[in-house]
C-alpha positions in Angstrom: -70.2 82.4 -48.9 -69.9 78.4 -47.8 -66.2 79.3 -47.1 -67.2 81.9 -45.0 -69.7 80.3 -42.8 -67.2 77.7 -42.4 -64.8 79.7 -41.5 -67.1 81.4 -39.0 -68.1 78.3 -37.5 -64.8 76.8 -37.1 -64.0 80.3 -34.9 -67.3 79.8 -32.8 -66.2 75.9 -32.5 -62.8 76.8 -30.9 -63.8 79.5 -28.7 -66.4 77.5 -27.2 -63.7 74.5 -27.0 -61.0 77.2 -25.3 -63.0 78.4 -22.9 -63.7 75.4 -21.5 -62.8 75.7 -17.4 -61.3 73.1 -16.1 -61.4 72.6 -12.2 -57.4 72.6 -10.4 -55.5 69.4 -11.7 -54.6 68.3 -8.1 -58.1 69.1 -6.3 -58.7 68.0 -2.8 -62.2 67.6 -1.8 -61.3 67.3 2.4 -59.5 70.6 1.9 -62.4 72.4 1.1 -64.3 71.3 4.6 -65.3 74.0 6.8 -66.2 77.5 6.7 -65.7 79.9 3.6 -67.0 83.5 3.3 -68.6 84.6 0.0 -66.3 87.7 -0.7 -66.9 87.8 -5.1 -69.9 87.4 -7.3 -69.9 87.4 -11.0 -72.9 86.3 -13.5 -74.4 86.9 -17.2 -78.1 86.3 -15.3 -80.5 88.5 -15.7 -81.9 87.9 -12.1 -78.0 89.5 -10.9 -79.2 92.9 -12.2 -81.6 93.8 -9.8 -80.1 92.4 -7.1 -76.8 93.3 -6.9 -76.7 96.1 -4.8 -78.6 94.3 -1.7 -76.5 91.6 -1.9 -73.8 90.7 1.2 -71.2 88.7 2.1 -72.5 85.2 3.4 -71.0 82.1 4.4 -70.4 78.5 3.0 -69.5 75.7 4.4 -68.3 73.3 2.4 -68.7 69.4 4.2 -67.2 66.8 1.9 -68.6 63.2 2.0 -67.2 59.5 2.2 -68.3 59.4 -1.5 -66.2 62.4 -2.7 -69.5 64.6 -2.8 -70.0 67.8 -1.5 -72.3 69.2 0.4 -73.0 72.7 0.2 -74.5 75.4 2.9 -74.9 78.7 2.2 -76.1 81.3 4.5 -77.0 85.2 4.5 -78.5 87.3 7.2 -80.9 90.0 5.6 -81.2 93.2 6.6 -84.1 92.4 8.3 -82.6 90.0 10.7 -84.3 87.2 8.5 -81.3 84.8 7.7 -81.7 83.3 3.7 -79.9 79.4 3.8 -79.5 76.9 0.8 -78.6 73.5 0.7 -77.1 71.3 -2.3 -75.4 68.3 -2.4 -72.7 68.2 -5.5 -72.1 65.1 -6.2 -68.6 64.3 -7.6 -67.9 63.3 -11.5 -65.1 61.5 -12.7 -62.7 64.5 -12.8 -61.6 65.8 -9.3 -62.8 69.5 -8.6 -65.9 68.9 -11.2 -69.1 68.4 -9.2 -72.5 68.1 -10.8 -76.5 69.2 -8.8 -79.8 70.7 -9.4 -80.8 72.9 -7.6 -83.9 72.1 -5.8 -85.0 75.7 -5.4 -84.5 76.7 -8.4 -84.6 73.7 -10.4 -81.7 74.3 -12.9 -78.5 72.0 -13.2 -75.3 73.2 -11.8 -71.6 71.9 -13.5 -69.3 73.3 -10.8 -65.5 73.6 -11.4 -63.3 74.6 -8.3 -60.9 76.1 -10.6 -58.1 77.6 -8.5 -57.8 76.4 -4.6 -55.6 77.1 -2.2 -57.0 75.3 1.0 -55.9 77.8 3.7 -57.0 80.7 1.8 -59.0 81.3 -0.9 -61.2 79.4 -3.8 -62.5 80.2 -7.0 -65.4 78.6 -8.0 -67.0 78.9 -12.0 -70.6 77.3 -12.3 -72.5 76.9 -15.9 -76.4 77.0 -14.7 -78.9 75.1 -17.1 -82.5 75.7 -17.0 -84.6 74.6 -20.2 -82.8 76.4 -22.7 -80.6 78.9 -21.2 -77.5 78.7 -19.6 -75.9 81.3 -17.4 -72.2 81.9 -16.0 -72.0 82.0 -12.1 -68.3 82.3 -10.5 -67.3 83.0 -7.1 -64.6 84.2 -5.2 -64.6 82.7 -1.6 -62.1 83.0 1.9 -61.2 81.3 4.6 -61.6 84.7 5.9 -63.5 87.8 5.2 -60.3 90.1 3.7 -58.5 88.4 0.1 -55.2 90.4 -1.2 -56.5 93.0 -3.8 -54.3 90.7 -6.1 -56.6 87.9 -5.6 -59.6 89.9 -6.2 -57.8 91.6 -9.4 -57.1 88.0 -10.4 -61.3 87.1 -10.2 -62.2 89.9 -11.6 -60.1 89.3 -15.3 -61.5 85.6 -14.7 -64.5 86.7 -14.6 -64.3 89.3 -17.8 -62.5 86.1 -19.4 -65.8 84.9 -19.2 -67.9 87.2 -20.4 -69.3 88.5 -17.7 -70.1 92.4 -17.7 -67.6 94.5 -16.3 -71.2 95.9 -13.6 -71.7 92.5 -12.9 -68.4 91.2 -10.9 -68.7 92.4 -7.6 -66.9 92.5 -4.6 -70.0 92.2 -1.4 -70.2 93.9 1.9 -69.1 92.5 4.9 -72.4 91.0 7.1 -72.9 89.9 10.0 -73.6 85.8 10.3 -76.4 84.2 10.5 -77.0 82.4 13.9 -76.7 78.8 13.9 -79.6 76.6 12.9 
């Protein structure tokens, strides 16, 4: 039975150890400045579930600092005409692409990996959330424009199933209008 556990253990060790994401290896923080439209969403969280089908696209824009931080916008207009905005600032860590924040709105800490960039494009985005004791998966699928290649989109989606999130759960949101400037 000890061998067992043991054995059992040392699989749960490594797949924790494997899945580990690590952001692009030759991340550029000034190529994420500007604009960036919200095009795929992809969580384990419970809150996702309920929401999911009011969900549309939004847009992010992405303002790198003179410290290597990054500050964060996002925006939605509601069907209401009521535009929905939050605000974080990322703050780099010693591995480029790997930014760490809480939230201040929902006061939970945010490791976010920019796993797979390419500047003119498109970027893939896979956040662990930590509040008390639970953590949750978060990854997003962002463009430089509103349309991504069904290729790209294929390529979040088996991401996102990589990491564990229900098959219901990735989705692909609706075009929106934009919120007016603030």
């Amino acid at each position: 039975m000890t061998l067992l556990l043991t054995l059992l253990g040392a699989v749960l060790t490594s797949k924790v150890v494997s899945s580990e994401v690590m952001p692009q290896a030759d991340f550029n923080v000034q190529g994420m400045a500007g604009k960036w439209y919200l095009i795929g969403f992809a969580t384990n969280a419970d809150w996702f579930v309920n929401r999911r089908e009011t969900m549309k696209m939004g847009t992010t824009i992405f303002t790198p600092t003179a410290e290597g931080d990054l500050n964060i916008l996002y925006s939605s207009l509601g069907s209401d005409g009521s535009c929905w905005r939050m605000t974080n600032l990322a703050k780099k860590t010693d591995m480029p692409g790997k930014f760490t924040y809480t939230s201040e709105r929902w006061g939970n800490v945010n490791d976010l990996n920019m796993v797979d960039v390419k500047y003119d494009e498109y970027a893939l985005a896979h956040t662990i959330k930590t509040k008390a004791d639970e953590s949750t998966v978060v990854n997003k699928l962002y463009g430089r424009g509103t349309d991504l290649s069904t290729e790209l989109m294929e390529r979040f989606r088996q991401f996102s199933l990589e990491m564990d999130v229900y098959p219901e759960n990735i989705v692909f949101l609706p075009k929106n209008a934009e919120c007016p400037a603030a």
